[in-house]
ZAVEXRO-380940 format. One record per atom (N, C-alpha, C, CB): residue number from 1; residue in one letter; atom name; x, y, z. Coordinates in nm, 3 decimals. Glycine has a CB too. Layout:
REM residues N
+-----+------+------+---------+---------+---------+
!  nr ! rest ! atom !       x !       y !       z !
+-----+------+------+---------+---------+---------+
! NUM !    a !   CA !       X !       Y !       Z !
...
+-----+------+------+---------+---------+---------+
REM end
This chain:
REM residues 68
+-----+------+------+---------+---------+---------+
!  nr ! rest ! atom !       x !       y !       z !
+-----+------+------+---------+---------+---------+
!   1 !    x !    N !   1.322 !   5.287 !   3.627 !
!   1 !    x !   CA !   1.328 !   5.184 !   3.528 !
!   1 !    x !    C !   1.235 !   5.222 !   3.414 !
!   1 !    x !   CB !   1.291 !   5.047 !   3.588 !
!   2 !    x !    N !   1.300 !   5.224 !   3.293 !
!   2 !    x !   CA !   1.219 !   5.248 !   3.140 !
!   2 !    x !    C !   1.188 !   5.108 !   3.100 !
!   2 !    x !   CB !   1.321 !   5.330 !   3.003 !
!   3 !    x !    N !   1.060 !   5.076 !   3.022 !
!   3 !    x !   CA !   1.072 !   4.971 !   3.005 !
!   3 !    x !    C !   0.967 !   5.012 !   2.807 !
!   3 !    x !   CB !   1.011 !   4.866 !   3.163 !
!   4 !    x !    N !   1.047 !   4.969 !   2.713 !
!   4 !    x !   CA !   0.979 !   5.009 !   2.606 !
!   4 !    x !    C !   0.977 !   4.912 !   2.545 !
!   4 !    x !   CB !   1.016 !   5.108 !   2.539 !
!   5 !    x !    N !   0.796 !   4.866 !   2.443 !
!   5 !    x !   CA !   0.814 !   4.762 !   2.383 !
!   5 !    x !    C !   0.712 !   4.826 !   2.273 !
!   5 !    x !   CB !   0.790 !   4.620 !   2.464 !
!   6 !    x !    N !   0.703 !   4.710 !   2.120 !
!   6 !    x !   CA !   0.630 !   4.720 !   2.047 !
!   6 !    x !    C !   0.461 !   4.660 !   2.097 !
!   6 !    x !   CB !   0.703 !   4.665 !   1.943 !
!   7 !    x !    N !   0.380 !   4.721 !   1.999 !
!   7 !    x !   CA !   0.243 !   4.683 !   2.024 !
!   7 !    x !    C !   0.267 !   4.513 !   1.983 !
!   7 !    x !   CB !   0.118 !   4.782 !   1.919 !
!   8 !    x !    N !   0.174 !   4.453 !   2.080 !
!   8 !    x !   CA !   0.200 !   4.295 !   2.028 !
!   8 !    x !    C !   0.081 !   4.250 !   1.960 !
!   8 !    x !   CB !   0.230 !   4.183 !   2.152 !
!   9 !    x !    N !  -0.014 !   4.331 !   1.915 !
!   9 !    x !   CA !  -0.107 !   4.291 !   1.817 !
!   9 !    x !    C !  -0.057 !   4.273 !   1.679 !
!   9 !    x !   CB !  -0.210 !   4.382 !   1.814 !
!  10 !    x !    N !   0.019 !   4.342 !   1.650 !
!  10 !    x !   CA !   0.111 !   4.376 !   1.551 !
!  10 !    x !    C !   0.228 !   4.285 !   1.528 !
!  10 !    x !   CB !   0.157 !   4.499 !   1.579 !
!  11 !    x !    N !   0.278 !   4.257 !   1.599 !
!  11 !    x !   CA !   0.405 !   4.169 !   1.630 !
!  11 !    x !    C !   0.364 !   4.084 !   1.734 !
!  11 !    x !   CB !   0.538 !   4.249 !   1.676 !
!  12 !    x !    N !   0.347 !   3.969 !   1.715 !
!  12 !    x !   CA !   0.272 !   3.866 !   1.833 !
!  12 !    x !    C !   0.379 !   3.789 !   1.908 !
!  12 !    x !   CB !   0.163 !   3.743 !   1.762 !
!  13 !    x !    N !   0.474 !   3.766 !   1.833 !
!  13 !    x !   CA !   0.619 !   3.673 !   1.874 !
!  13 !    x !    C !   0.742 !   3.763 !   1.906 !
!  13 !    x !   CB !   0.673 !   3.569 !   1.737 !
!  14 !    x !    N !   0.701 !   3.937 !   1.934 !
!  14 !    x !   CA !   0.779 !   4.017 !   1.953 !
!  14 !    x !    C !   0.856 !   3.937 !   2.145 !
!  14 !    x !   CB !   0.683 !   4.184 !   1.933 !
!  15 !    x !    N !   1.024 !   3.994 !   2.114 !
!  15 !    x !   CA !   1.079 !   3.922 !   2.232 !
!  15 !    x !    C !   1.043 !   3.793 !   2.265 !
!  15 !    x !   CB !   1.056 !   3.985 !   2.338 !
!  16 !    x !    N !   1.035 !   3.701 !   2.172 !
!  16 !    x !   CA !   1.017 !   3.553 !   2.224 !
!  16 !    x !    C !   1.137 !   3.482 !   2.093 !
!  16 !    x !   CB !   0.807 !   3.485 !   2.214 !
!  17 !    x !    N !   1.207 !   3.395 !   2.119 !
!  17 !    x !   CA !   1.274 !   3.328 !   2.080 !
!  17 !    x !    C !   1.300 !   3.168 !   2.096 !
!  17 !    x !   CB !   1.341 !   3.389 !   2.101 !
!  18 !    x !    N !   1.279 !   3.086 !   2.002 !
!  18 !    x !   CA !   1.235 !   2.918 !   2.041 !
!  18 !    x !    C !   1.379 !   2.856 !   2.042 !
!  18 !    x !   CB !   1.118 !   2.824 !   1.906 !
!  19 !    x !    N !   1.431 !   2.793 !   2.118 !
!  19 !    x !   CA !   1.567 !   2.756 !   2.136 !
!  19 !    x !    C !   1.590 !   2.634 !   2.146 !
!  19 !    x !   CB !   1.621 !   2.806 !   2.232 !
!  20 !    x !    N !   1.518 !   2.516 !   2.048 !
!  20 !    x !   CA !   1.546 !   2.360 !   2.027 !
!  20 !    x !    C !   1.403 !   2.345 !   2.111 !
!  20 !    x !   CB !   1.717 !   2.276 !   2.102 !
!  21 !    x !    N !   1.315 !   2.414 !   2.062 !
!  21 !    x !   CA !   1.180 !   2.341 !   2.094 !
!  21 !    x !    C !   1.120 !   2.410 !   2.211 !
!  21 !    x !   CB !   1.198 !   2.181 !   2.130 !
!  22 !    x !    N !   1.197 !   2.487 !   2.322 !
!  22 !    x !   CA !   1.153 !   2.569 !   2.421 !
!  22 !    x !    C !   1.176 !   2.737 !   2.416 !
!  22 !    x !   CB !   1.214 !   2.512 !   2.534 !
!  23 !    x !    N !   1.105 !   2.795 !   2.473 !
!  23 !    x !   CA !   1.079 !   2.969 !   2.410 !
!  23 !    x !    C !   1.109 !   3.013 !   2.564 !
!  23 !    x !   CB !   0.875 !   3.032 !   2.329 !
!  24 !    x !    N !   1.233 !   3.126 !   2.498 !
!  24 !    x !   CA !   1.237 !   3.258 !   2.558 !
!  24 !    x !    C !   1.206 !   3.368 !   2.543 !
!  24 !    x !   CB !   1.306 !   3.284 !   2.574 !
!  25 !    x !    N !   1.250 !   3.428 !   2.683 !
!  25 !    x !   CA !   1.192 !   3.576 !   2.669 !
!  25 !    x !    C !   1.349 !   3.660 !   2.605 !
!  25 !    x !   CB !   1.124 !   3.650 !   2.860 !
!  26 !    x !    N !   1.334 !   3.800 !   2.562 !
!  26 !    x !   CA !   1.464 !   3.862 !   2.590 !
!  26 !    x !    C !   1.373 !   4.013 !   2.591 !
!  26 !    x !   CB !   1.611 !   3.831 !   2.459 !
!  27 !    x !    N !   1.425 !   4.062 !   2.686 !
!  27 !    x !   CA !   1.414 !   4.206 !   2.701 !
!  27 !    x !    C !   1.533 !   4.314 !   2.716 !
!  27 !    x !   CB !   1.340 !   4.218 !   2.807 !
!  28 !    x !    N !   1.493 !   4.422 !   2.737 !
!  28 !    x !   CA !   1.632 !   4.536 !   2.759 !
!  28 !    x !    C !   1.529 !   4.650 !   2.845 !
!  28 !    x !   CB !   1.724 !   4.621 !   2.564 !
!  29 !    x !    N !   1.614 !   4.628 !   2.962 !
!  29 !    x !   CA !   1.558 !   4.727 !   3.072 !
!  29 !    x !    C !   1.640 !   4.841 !   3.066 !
!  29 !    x !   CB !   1.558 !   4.671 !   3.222 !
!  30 !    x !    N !   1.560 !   4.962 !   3.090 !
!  30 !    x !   CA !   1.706 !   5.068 !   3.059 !
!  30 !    x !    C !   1.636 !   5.142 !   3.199 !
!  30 !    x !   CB !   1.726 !   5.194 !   2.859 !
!  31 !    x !    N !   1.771 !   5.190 !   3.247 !
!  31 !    x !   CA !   1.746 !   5.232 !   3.371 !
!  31 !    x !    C !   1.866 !   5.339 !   3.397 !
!  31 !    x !   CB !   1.738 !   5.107 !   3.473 !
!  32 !    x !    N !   1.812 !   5.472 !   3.338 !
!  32 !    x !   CA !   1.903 !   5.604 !   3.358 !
!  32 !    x !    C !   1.973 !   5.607 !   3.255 !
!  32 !    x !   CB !   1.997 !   5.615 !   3.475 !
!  33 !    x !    N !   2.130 !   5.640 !   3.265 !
!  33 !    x !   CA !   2.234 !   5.589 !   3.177 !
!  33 !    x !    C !   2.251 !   5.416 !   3.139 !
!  33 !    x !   CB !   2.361 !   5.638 !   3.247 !
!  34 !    x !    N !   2.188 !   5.342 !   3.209 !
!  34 !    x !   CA !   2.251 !   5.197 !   3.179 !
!  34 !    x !    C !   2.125 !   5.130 !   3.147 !
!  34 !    x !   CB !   2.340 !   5.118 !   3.311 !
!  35 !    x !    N !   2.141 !   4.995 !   3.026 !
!  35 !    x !   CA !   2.031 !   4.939 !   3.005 !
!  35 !    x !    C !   2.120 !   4.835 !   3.095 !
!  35 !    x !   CB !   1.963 !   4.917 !   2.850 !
!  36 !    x !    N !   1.977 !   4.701 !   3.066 !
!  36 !    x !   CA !   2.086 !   4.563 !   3.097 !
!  36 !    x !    C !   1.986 !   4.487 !   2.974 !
!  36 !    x !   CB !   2.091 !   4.466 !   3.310 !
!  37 !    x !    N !   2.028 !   4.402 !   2.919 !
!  37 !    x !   CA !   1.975 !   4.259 !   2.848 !
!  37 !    x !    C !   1.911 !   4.147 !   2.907 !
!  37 !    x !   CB !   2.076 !   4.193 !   2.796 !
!  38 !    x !    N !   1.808 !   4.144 !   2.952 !
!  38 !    x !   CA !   1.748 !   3.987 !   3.051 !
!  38 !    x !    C !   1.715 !   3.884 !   2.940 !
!  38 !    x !   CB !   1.570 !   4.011 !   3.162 !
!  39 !    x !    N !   1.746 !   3.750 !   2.939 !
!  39 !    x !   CA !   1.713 !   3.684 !   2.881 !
!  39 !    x !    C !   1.712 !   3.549 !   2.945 !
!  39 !    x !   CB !   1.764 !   3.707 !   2.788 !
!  40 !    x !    N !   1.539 !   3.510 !   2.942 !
!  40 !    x !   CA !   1.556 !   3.369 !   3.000 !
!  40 !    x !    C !   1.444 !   3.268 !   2.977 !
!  40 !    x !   CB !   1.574 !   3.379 !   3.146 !
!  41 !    x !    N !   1.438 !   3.129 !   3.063 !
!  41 !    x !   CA !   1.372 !   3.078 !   2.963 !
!  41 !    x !    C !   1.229 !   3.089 !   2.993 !
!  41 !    x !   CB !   1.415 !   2.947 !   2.936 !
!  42 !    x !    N !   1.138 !   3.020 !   2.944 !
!  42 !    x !   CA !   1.015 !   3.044 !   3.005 !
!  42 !    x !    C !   0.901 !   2.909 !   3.002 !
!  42 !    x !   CB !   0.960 !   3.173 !   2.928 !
!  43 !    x !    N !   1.023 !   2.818 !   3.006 !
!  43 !    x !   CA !   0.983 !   2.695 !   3.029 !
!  43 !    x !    C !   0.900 !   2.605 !   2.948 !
!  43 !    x !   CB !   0.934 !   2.704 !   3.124 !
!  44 !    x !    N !   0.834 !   2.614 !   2.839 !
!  44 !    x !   CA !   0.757 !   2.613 !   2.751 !
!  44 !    x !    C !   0.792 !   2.584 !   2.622 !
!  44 !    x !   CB !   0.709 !   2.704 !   2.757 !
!  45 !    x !    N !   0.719 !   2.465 !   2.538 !
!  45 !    x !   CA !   0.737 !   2.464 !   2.427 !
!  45 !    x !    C !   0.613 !   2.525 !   2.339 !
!  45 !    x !   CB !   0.775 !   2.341 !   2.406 !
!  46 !    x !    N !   0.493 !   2.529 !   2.410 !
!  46 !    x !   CA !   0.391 !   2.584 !   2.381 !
!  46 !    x !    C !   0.409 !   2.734 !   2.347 !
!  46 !    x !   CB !   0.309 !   2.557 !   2.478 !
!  47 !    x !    N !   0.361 !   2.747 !   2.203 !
!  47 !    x !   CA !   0.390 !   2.891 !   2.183 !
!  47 !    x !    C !   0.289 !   2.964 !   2.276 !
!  47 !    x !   CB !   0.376 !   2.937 !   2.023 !
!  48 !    x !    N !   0.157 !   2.954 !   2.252 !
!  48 !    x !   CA !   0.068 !   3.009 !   2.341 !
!  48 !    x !    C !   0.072 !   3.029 !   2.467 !
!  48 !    x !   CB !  -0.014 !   2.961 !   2.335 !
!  49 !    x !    N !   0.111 !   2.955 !   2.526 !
!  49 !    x !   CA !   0.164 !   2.923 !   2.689 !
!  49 !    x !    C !   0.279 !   3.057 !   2.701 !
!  49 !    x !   CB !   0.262 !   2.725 !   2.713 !
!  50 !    x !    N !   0.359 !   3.064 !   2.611 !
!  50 !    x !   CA !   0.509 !   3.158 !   2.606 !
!  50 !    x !    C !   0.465 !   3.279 !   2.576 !
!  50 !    x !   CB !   0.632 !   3.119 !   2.489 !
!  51 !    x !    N !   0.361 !   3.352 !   2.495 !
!  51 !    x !   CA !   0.323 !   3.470 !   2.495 !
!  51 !    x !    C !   0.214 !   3.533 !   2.636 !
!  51 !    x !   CB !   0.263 !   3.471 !   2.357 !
!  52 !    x !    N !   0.112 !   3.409 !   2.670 !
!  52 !    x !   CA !   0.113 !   3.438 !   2.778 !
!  52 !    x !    C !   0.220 !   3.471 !   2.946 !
!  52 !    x !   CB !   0.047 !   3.371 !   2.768 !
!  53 !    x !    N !   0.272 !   3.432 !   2.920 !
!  53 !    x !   CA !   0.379 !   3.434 !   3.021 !
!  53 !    x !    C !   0.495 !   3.561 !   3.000 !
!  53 !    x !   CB !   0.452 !   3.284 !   3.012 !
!  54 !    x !    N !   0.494 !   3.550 !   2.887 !
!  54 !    x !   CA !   0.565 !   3.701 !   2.822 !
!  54 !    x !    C !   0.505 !   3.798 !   2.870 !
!  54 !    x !   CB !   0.558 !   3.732 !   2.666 !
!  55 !    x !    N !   0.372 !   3.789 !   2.879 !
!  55 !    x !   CA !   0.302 !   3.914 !   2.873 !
!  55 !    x !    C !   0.260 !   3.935 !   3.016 !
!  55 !    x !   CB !   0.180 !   3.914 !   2.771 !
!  56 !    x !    N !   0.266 !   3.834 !   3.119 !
!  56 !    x !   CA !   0.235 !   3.832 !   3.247 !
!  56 !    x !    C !   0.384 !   3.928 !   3.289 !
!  56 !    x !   CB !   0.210 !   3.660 !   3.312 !
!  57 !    x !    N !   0.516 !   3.899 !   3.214 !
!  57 !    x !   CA !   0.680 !   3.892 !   3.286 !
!  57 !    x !    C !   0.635 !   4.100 !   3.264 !
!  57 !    x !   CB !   0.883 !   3.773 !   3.141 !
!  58 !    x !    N !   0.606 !   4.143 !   3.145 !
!  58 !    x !   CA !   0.568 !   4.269 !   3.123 !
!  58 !    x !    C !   0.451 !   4.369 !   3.164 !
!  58 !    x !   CB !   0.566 !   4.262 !   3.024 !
!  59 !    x !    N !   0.359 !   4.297 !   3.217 !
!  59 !    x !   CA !   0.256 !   4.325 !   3.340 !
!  59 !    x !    C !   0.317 !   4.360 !   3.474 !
!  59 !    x !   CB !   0.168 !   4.198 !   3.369 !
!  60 !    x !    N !   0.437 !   4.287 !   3.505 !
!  60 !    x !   CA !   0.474 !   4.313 !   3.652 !
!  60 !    x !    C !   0.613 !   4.369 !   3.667 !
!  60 !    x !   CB !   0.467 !   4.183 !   3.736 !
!  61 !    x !    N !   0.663 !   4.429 !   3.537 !
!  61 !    x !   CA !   0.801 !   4.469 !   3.507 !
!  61 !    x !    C !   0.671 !   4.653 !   3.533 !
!  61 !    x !   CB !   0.913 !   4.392 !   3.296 !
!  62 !    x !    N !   0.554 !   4.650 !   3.400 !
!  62 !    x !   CA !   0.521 !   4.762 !   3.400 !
!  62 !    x !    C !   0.452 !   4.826 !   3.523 !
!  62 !    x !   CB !   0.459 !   4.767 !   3.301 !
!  63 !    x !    N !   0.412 !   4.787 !   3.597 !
!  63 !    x !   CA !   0.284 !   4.759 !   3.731 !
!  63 !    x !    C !   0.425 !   4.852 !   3.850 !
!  63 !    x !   CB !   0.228 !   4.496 !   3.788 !
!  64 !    x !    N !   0.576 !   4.854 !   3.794 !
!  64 !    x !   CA !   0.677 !   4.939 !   3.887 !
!  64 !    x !    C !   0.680 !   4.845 !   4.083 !
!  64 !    x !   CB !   0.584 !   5.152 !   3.890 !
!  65 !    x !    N !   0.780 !   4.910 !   4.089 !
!  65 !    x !   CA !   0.818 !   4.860 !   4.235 !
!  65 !    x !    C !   0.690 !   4.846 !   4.327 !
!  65 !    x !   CB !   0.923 !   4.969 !   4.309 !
!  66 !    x !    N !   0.664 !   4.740 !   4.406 !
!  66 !    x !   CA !   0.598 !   4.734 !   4.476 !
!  66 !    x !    C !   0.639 !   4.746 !   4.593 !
!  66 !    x !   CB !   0.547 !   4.663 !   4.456 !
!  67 !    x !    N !   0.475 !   4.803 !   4.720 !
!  67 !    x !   CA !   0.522 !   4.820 !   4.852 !
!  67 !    x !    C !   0.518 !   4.720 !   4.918 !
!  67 !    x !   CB !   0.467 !   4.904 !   4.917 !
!  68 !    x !    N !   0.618 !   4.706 !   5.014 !
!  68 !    x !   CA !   0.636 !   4.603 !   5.134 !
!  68 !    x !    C !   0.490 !   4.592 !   5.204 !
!  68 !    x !   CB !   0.760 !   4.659 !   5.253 !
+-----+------+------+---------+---------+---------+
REM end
């Protein structure tokens, strides 16, 4: 699994999208020949709350498969 993003100091609201008052994530996992599109919500109208949580969803996407 590839997982590529921009610096978010730079772009703070990078992959977050507000959808009638509540914020998602959207990412693109690419994995070999195939990406996929994830997009979902993240429960939150709080922007702050939503970048944290963004950044937790990309902590444990980057952190790779874990052992049993």
């Amino acid at each position: 699994m590839h997982l590529v993003s921009r610096e978010r100091e730079s772009h703070p609201n990078h992959h977050l999208t507000n959808n009638n008052g509540t914020w998602w994530c959207q990412i693109t996992v690419h994995q070999g020949l195939f990406s996929r599109r994830l997009r979902f919500s993240l429960g939150t109208g709080d922007l702050e709350r939503a970048r944290l949580l963004r950044d937790r969803v990309f902590d444990n996407l980057s952190a790779g498969p874990q052992a049993a």
